[in-house]
C-alpha positions as CSV (number, residue, x, y, z in Angstrom):
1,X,-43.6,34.2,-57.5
2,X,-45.0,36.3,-54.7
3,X,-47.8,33.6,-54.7
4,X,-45.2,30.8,-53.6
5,X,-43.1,33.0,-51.5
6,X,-46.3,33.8,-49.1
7,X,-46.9,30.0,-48.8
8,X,-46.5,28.7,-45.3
9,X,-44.1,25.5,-46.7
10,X,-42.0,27.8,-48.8
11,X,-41.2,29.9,-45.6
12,X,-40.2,26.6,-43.6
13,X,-38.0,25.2,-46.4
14,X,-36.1,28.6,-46.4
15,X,-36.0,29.4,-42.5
16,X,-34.4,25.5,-42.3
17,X,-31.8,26.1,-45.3
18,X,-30.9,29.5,-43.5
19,X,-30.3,27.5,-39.7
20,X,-28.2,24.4,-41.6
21,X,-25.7,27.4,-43.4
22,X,-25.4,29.0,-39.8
23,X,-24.4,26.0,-38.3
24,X,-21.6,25.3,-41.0
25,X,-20.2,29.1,-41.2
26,X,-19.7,28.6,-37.7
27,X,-18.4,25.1,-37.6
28,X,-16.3,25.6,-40.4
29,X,-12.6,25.4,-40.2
30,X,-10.1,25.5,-43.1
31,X,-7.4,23.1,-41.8
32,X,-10.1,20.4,-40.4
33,X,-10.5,18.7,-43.6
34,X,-9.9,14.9,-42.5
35,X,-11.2,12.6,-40.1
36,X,-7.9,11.9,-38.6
37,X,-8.2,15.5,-36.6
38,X,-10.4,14.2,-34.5
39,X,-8.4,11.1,-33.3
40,X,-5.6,13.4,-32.7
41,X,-6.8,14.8,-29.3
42,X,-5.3,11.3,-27.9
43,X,-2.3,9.9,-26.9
44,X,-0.3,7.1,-26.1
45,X,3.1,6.7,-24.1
46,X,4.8,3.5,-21.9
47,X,5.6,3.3,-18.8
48,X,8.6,0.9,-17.7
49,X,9.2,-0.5,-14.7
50,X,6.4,-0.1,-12.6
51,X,6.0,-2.6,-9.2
52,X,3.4,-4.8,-8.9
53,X,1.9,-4.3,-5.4
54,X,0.3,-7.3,-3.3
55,X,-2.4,-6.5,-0.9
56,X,-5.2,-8.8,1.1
57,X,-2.5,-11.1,2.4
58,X,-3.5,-12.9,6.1
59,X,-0.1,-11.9,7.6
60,X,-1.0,-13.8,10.6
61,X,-0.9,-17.1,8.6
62,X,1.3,-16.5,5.4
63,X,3.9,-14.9,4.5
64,X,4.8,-13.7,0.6
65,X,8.2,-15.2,-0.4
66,X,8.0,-14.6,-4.1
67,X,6.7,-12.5,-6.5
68,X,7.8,-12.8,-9.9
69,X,8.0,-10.7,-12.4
70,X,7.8,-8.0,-9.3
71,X,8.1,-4.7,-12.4
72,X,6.0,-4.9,-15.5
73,X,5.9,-2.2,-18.6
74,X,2.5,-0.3,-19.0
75,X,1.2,1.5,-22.3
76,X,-1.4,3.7,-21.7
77,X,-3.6,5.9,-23.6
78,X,-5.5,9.0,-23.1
79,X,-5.9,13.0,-24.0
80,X,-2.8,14.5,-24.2
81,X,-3.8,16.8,-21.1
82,X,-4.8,13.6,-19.0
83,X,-1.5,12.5,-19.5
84,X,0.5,15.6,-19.2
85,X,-1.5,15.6,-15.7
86,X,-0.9,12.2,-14.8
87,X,1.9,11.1,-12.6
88,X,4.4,8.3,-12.5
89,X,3.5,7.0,-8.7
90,X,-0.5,8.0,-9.9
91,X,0.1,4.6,-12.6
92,X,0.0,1.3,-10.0
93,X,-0.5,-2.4,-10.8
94,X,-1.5,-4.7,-8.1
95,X,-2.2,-8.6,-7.7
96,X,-4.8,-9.8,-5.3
97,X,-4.0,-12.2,-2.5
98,X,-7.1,-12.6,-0.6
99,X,-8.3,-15.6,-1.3
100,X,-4.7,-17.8,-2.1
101,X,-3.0,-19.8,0.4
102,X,0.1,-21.9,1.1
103,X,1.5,-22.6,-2.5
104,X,2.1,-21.2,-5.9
105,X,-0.1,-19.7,-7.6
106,X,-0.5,-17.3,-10.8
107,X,-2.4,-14.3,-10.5
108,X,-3.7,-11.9,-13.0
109,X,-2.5,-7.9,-12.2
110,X,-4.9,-5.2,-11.5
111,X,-4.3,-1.8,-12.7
112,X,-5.3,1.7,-10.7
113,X,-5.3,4.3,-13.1
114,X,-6.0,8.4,-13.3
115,X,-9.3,9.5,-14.7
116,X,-9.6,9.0,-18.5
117,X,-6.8,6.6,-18.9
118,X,-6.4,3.2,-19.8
119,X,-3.3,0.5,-20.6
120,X,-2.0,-2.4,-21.3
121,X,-0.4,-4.7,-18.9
122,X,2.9,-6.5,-20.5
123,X,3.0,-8.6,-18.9
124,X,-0.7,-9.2,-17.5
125,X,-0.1,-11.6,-14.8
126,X,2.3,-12.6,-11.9
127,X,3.8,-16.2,-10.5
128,X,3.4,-16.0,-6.4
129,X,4.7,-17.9,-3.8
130,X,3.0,-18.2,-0.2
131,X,4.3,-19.9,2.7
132,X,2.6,-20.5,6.3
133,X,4.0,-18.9,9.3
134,X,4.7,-20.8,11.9
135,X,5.4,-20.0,16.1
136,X,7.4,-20.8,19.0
137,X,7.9,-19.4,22.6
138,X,11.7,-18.6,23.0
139,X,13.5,-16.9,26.0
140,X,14.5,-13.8,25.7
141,X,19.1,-13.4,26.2
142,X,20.0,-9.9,27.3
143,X,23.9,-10.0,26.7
144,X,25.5,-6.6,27.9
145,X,28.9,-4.8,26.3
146,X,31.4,-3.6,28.4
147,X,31.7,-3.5,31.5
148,X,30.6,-1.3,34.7
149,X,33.0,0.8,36.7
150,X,35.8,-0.6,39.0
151,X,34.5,-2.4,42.1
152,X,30.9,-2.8,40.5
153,X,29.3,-5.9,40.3
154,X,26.9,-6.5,37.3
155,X,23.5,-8.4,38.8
156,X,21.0,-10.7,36.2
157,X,18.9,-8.6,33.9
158,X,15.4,-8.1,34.9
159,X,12.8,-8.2,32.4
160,X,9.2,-6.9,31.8
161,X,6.4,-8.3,31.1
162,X,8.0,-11.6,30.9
163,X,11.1,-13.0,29.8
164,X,9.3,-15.3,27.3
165,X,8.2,-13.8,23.7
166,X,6.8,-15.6,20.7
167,X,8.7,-15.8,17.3
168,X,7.0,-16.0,13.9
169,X,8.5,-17.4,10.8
170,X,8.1,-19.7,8.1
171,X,9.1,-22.7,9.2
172,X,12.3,-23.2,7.2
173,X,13.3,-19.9,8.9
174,X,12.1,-20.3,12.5
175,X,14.6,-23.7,12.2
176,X,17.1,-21.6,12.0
177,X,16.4,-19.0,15.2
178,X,18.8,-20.0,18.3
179,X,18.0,-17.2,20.5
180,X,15.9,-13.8,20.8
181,X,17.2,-10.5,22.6
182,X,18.5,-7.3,22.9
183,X,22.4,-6.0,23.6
184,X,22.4,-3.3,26.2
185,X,26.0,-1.2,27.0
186,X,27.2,-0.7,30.4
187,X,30.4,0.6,30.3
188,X,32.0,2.5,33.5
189,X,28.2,2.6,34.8
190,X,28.0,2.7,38.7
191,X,24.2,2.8,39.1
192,X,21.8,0.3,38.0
193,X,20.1,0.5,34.3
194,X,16.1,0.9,35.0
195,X,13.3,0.8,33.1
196,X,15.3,0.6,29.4
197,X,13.3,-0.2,26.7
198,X,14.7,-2.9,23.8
199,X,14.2,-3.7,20.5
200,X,14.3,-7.8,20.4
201,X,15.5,-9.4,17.4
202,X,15.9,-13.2,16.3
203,X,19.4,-14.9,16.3
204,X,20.9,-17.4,14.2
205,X,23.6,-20.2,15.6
206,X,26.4,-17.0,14.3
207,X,24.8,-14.1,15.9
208,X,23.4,-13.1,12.6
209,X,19.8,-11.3,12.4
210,X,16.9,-13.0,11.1
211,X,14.8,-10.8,8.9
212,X,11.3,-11.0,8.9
213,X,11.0,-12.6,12.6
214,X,7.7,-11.3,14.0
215,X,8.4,-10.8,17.9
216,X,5.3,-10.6,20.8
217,X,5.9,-8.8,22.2
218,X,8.8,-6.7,19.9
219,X,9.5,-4.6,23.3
220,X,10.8,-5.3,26.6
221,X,11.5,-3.2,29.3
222,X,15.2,-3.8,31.1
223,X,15.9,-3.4,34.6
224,X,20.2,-4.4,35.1
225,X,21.2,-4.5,38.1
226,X,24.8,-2.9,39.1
227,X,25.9,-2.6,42.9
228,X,29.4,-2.5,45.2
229,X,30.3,-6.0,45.0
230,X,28.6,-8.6,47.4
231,X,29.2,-11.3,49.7
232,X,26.1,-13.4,51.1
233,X,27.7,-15.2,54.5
234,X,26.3,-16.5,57.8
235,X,25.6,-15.2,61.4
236,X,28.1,-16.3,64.5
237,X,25.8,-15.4,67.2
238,X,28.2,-15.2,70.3
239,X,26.8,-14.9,74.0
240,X,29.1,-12.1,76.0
241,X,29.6,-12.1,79.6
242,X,26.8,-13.2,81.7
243,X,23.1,-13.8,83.0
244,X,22.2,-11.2,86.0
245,X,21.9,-13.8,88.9
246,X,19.3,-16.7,88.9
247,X,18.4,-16.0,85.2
248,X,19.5,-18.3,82.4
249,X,18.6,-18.7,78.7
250,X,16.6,-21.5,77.8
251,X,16.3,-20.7,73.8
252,X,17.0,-17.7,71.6
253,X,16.8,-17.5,67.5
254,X,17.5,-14.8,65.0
255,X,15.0,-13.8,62.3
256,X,17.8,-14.3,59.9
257,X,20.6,-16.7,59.5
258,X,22.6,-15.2,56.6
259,X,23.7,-11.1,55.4
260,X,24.6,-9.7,52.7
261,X,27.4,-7.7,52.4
262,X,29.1,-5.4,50.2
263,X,32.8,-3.5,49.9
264,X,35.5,-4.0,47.7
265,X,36.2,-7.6,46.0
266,X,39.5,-8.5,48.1
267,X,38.5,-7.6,51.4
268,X,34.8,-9.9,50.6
269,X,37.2,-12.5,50.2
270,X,38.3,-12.8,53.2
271,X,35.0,-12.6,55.0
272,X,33.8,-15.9,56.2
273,X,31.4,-14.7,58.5
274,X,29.8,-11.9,60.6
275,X,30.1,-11.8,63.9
276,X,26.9,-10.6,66.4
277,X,27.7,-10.5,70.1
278,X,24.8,-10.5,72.3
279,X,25.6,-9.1,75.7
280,X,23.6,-11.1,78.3
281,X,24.7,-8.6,81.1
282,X,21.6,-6.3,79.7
283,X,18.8,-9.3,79.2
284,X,16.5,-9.9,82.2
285,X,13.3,-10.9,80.5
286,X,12.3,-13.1,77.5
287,X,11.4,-10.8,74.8
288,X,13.4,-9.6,71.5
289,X,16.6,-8.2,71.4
290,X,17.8,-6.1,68.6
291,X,21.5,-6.5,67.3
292,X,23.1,-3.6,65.6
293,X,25.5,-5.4,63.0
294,X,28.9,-3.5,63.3
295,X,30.7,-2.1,59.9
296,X,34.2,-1.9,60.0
297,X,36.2,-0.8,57.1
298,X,36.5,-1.2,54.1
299,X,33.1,-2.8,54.3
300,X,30.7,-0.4,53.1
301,X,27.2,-2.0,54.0
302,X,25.5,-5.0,55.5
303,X,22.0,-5.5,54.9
304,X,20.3,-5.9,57.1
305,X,22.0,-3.6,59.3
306,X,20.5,-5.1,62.4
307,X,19.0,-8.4,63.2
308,X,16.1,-9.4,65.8
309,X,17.1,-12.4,68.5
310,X,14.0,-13.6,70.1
311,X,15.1,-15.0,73.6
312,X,13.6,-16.9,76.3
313,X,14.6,-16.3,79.8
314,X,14.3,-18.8,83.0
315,X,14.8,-18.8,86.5
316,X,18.4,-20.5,86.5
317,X,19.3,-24.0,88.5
318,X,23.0,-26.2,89.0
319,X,23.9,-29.3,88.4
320,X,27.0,-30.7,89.7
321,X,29.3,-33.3,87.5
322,X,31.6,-34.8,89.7
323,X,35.0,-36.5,88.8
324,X,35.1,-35.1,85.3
325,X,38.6,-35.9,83.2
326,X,41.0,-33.4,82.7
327,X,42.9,-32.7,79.1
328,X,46.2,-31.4,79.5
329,X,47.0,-29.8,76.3
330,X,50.9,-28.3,75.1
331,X,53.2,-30.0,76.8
332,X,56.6,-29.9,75.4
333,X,58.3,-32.8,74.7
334,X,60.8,-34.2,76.8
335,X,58.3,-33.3,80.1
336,X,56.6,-35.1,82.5
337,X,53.7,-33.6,84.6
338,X,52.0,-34.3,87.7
339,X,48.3,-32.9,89.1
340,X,49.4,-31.8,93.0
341,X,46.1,-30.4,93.3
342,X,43.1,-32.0,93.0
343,X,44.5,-34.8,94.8
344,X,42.5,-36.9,92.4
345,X,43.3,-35.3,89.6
346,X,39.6,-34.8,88.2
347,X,37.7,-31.6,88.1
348,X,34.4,-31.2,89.5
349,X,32.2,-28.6,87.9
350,X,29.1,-26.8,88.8
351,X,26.6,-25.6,86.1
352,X,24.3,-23.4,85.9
353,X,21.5,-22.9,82.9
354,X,17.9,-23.3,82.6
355,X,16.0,-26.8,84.0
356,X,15.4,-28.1,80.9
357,X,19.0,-27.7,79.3
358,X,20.4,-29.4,82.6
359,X,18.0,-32.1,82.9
360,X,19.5,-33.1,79.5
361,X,23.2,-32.7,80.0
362,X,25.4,-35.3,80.3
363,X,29.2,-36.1,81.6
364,X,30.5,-36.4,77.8
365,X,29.2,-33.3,77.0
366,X,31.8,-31.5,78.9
367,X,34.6,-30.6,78.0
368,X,37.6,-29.9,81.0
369,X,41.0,-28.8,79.8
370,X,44.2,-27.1,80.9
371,X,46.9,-25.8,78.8
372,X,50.2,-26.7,79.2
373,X,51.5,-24.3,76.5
374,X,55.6,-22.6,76.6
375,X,56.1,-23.8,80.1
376,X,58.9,-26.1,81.4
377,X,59.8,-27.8,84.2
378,X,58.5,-26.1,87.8
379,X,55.2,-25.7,89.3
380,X,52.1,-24.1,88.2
381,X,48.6,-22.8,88.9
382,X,46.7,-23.6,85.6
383,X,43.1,-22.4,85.1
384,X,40.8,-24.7,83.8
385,X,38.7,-24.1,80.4
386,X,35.6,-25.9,80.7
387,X,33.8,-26.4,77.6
388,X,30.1,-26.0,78.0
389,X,26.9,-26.2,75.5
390,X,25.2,-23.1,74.2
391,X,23.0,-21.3,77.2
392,X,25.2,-22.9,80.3
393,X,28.1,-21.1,82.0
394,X,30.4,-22.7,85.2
395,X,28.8,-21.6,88.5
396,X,31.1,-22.8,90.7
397,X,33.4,-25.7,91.3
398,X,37.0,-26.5,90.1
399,X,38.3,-23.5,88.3
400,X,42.3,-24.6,88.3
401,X,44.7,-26.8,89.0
402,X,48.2,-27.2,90.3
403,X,50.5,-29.2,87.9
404,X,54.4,-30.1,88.4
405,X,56.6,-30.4,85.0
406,X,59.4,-32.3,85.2
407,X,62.4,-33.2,82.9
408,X,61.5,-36.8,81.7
409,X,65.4,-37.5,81.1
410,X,66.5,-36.3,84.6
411,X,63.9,-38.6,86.5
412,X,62.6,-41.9,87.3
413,X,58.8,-42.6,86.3
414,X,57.0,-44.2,89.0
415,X,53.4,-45.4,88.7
416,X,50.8,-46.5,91.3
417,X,49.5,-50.2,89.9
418,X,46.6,-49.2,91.4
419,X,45.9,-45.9,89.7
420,X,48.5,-46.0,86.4
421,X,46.9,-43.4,84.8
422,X,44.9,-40.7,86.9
423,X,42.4,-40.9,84.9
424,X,44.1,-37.8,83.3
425,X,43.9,-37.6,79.6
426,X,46.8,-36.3,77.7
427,X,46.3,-35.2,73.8
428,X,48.4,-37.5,71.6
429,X,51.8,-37.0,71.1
430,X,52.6,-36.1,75.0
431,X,53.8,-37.5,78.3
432,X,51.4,-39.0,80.8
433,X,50.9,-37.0,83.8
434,X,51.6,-38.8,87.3
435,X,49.0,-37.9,90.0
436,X,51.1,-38.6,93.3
437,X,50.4,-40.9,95.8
C-alpha cells in the first residue's frame, strides 16, 4: 500500500480529485438545482408608444409630409439591472431619409438602444411621404395697428436689407401664399419707429398663417416714419421795390422750386403756396442771394428754411412804347367816361430792364390799365397800372390819367367819325369812353 501511495501517478490522481472537490464545495449552492436559474438574470418588458424619428432629410429640397405609423410598440430584453437603468427617452427608433426623394416610399426603422439591450420593432417599418420645396420672391407688406397721436402723420415703412424675401414651400402650399410681412403697433406714437426688428410670416388670401413657410431672410429691420403733418407746395418768388439806379436784373433762379411744410392738418389746407420776397433795394451785383423763408403761425416748419436765388445783374437801358391802349376797368353801369388827359387817350410808357430783356419786348406784352372802381359821375385823376414782364419796372412816362364820368341817361353821346373809339379799350360789360375833340 505504501508502495502505491509513494508512486508519482498515484500522487497526481489524488492532488486532481482533491482540486475538482474544492471547486464544487465552493460552487455549490443548495437552491441552484435547475438550469432555468441561469436564464433568470434576464428580462423582458414593452415599451408603447415610442416616435419614430426621421433624420438625413435635404431640407433645402424636400420636405416630410407624412410619416405613418409615426409611434410603434418595442419589446426589449436584457438583465434586469440594464433595464431598471434604462430610461424611457434612452429607447429611440428612427427611419433613414438620406438617400429618398420626392415620392412615397417604405422604410425599415432603426433602433438606438442602451448597452446590453435588444427589441423588437412592432411594427418594423414606416410608409413616408416627401415632397419638393419649391421658391418665389415675394414683397414684403408692413401693415401697422392703430394709429399715431393727434396731428401726426404716418410716412411708408422703410425696410432693411431689402423689401424682397424669398418663400419656401411645397408647391401646393406656396399656391396658396398672397403676401409676406410683419404687423407693427403705433398707437398715440409721436416719434418715428427706428430700427425695429420683425418676424415675417406667410399669408393666405384670409390673413391666415402659413405653417412651415421658410422666409430669407426671416428678419427685417423697420424704419416707420411718423412726423407733424406735411404739405409739399411751390415758391412765388416776388421782386420788392427796386434796382439801385442804372442796375437791372437780366436772370435769377432758385435752387429749389418746391418746400415742404409742416403744422396742423387744417391750416396745410389752406396753403397754396409760399411766398419769398426778394428785396432788390439791397442787390447791386450778380452773385447769390439767400432767402430766409418766414414761419408764421400755426406753421411749425418749412424745410428748407432758406432758399439760394442766383441772380445776374446788368447795367440798365429804356425803351420807349409809344401810343399804348389804355383798359378802363370798374365802371358802373349806367356811366359814361371820357380821357381829358392824354388828349389822345393812349399812354406812353418808358421801360427800364436789362438790354437783352428789352431788345425782346414787344407792344402786346404790356399791359396799361386804370381802374374805374366805386366812383360816379365827376372828374378824376386815375393812376395807371402798367403791367410789365418779370425783371422790367416803368421808368418814366405816363403814370395817370384824367377821366370824366358822366350819367349816360342825363346826356347825349357824341362821337367823332373820325376817331369813334379812342382807341380806348373798355372790359366787356361797360360804356365806351369818349376822348373829346
Amino acid at each position: 500500500m505504501d508502495k502505491w501511495l509513494n508512486h508519482p501517478i498515484a500522487s497526481k490522481l489524488i492532488a486532481l480529485g482533491l482540486a475538482i472537490l474544492m471547486w464544487a464545495v465552493v460552487h455549490f449552492e443548495p437552491n441552484d438545482t435547475t438550469p432555468n436559474n441561469v436564464s433568470s438574470l434576464y428580462d423582458t418588458k414593452v415599451i408603447n408608444d415610442v416616435s419614430v424619428q426621421p433624420y438625413g432629410l435635404d431640407e433645402k429640397k424636400y420636405v416630410l409630409i407624412g410619416l405613418e405609423p409615426q409611434k410603434v410598440n418595442l419589446t426589449v430584453r436584457g438583465s434586469k439591472s440594464a433595464l431598471k437603468t434604462a430610461q424611457t427617452k434612452n429607447y429611440r427608433v428612427k427611419v433613414d431619409l438620406r438617400t429618398v426623394g420626392e415620392g412615397e416610399h417604405t422604410l425599415q426603422l432603426e433602433e438606438d438602444l442602451p448597452a446590453g439591450i435588444s427589441a423588437t420593432l412592432s411594427p418594423t417599418s414606416v410608409t413616408v411621404r416627401i415632397e419638393s420645396l419649391q421658391t418665389k420672391e415675394m414683397e414684403v407688406e408692413i401693415k401697422t395697428k392703430g394709429y399715431p397721436a393727434k396731428g401726426y402723420k404716418l410716412g411708408t415703412p422703410i425696410l432693411t436689407p431689402s423689401n424682397r424675401v424669398h418663400v419656401t414651400l411645397p408647391e401646393n402650399l406656396l399656391a396658396v401664399v398672397e403676401s409676406v410681412g410683419a404687423t407693427i403697433a403705433i398707437d398715440g406714437e409721436k416719434e418715428s419707429i427706428k430700427n425695429k426688428s420683425v418676424k415675417l410670416a406667410a399669408y393666405d388670401k384670409e390673413g391666415k398663417v402659413v405653417e412651415g413657410a421658410v422666409i430669407d431672410p426671416a428678419v427685417l429691420e423697420v424704419e416707420i416714419p411718423i412726423t407733424n403733418p406735411f404739405k409739399i407746395v411751390p415758391l412765388q418768388i416776388k421782386l420788392v421795390g427796386h434796382m439801385p439806379s442804372g442796375l437791372s436784373i437780366a436772370s435769377f433762379k432758385s435752387d429749389v422750386e418746391q418746400v415742404t411744410v409742416y403744422g396742423p392738418q387744417d391750416a396745410l389746407d389752406k396753403i397754396e403756396f409760399i411766398d419769398v420776397n426778394v428785396q432788390l433795394d439791397e442787390i447791386k451785383n450778380s452773385g447769390k442771394v439767400t432767402v430766409p423763408l418766414k414761419i408764421v403761425a400755426p406753421i411749425i416748419e418749412i424745410s428748407p428754411a432758406e432758399i439760394n436765388i442766383n441772380i445776374e445783374v446788368l447795367l440798365s437801358t429804356t425803351r420807349t412804347l409809344e401810343g399804348l391802349p389804355i383798359t378802363l376797368s370798374g365802371l358802373t353801369e349806367g356811366l359814361k367816361v371820357t380821357i381829358t388827359d392824354p388828349s389822345s387817350g393812349k399812354a406812353d410808357i418808358v421801360i427800364q430792364g436789362a438790354p437783352a430783356i428789352l431788345d425782346r419786348l414787344r407792344p402786346g406784352d404790356v399791359d396799361v390799365i386804370a381802374d374805374l372802381s366805386g366812383r360816379g359821375p365827376g372828374i378824376y385823376t386815375i393812376p395807371l397800372v402798367v403791367s410789365l414782364e418779370r425783371y422790367m419796372e416803368q421808368a418814366g412816362g405816363t403814370k395817370t390819367i384824367t377821366v370824366e364820368i358822366l350819367d349816360e341817361a342825363a346826356t347825349e353821346t357824341t362821337t367823332d367819325p373820325d376817331n369813334p373809339n379812342g382807341d380806348i379799350i373798355v372790359e366787356e360789360g361797360e360804356v365806351q369812353p369818349t376822348v373829346p375833340q
